[in-house]
Structures are given as C-alpha cells and as structure tokens.
PADODO-706647 format. One line per field, with one value per residue (C-alpha): residue in one letter; x, y, z. Coordinates in Angstrom, 2 decimals. Example, Ala and Ser with C-alpha at 12.3 -4.5 7.8 and 13.67 -1.06 7.14 Angstrom:
2
rest	[a, s]
px	[12.30, 13.67]
py	[-4.50, -1.06]
pz	[7.80, 7.14]
//
This chain:
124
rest	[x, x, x, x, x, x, x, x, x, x, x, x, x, x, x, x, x, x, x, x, x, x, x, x, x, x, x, x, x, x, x, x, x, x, x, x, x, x, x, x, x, x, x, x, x, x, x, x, x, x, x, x, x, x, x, x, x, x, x, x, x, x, x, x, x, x, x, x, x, x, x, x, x, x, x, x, x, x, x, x, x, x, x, x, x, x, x, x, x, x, x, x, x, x, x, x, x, x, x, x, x, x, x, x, x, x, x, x, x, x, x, x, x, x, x, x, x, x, x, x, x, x, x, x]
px	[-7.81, -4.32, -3.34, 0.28, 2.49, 4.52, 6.27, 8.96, 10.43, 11.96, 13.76, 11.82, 11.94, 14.32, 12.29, 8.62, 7.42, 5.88, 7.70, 4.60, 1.51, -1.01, -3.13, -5.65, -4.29, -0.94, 1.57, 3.92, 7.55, 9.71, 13.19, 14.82, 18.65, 20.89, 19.51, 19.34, 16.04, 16.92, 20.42, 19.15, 22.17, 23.60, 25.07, 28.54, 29.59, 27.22, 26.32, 25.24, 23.41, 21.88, 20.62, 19.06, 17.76, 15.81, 14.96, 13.62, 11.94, 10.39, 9.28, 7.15, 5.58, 4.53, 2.49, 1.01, -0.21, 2.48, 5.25, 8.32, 6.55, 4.19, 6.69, 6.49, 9.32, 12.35, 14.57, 18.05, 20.31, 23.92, 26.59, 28.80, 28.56, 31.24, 28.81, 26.69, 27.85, 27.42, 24.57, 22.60, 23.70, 22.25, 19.37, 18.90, 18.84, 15.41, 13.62, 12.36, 11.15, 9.59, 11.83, 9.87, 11.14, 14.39, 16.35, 19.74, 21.66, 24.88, 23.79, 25.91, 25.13, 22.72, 20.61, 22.46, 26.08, 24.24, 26.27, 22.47, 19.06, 16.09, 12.82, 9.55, 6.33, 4.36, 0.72, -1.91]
py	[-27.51, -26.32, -25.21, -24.04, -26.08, -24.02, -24.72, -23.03, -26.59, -26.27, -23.24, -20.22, -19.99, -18.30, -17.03, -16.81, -20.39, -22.43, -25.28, -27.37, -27.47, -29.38, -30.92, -33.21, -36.62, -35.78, -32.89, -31.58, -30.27, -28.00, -29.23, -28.94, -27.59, -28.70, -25.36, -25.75, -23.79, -22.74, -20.80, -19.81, -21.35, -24.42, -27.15, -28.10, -31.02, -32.96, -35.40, -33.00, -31.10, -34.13, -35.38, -32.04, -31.76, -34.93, -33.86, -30.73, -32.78, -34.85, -31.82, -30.67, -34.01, -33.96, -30.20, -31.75, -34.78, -37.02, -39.16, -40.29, -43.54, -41.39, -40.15, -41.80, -40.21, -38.32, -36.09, -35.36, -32.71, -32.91, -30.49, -32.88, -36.29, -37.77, -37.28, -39.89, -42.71, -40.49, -38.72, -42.35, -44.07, -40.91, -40.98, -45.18, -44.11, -42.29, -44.49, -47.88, -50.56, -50.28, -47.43, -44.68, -44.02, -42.00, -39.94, -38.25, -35.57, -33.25, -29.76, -26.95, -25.59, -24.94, -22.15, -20.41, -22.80, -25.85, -29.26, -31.26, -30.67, -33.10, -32.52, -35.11, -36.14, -37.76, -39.46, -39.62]
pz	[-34.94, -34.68, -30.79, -29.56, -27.15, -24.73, -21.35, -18.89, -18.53, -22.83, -24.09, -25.34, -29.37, -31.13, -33.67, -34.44, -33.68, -31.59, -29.62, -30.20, -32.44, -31.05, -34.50, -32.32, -33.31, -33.79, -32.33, -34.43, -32.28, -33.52, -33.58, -30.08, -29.05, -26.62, -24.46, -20.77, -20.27, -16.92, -18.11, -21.65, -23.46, -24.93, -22.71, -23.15, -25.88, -28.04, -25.79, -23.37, -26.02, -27.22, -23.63, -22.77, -26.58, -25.63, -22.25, -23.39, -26.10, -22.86, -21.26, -24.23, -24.44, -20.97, -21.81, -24.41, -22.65, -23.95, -23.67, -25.50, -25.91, -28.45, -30.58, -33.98, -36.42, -35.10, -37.37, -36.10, -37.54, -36.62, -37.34, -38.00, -38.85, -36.43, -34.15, -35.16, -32.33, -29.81, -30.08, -31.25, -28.15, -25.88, -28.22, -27.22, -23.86, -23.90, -26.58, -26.40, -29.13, -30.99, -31.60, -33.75, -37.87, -38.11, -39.97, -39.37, -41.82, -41.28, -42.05, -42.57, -39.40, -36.53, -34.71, -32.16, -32.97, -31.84, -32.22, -32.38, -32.92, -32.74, -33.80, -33.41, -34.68, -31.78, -32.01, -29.54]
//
C-alpha cells in the first residue's frame, strides 16, 4: 500500500514528488525547506528556515494522522556547517525525549538556495 501525503498548510513540490508517502506503518516525508507555504518562498535566515522547515514538517504530520511525537529518524542537510548550533537548538524546540535517531551533513547546496532542509521517517 503506498498512498500520497499532500496539504495546503506545507509548500507545493518542486519537482515530481510527493510531500508524503503514506506506507501503512510508516510514512515516509520528503525533505522539507524553510518555504512559507502561504508566500511560496523561503523565509529569511536559517533559523527562520529551520523553524518553518519543522513547522511545515508538523503540518504534514497532522494530514497524515501524525505528530512530531511519531517521527523516528530525522535527516538534516545544511548548507553550511556553521549552522549546526543554530539550527539544533530550533530543532530541540519541537522534539521531545526520547528524541528520534539523527543525522546532519553540509551539502554542497540546496533546492531553490535553501540554508536547511529536514526530512523524516515517522511510525504509526
């Protein structure tokens, strides 16, 4: 069973994918920009981008039937590693223990000249 994900309250894709793919025990989001769905473009600064990242992240969740307190493993991709402090204490804001497996690697760069992007595995 595979079923698509999709909600006014997250950015629209920027290519062909889904924001979501539903699996049945576990959803499966595509990794999430700093993009204000409302205005269509990036927020200003990473730790905006990484707050609204997150909240679009939430919003997802919530079409799916979830929560943040499903998510499981959380991949962040940062355009720059000095980043790193910032974005993780945003990132503490919105997650609670026990806090789901990580990782976090600098990438060249990012769709649309994104500072963050997070993407998550969550369970049901």
């Amino acid at each position: 069973m595979k079923k698509a994900i999709h909600t006014d309250k997250a950015p629209k894709a920027l290519g062909p994918y889904s924001p979501a793919i539903d699996g049945g025990d576990t959803v499966f989001l595509s990794g999430q920009l700093g993009i204000d769905p409302a205005a269509g473009k990036l927020v200003d600064g990473v730790e905006a981008q990484a707050r609204q990242a997150l909240e679009n992240i939430g919003n997802v969740l919530d079409a799916a039937g979830l929560t943040l307190e499903n998510v499981v493993k959380t991949t962040i991709f940062l355009a720059d590693m000095k980043d790193f402090a910032v974005v993780n204490a945003v990132y503490g804001s919105f997650f609670a223990e026990p806090f789901p497996a990580r990782s976090c690697v600098q990438v060249a760069a990012l769709p649309a000249g994104g500072l963050v992007e997070i993407e998550v595995l969550a369970r049901r």
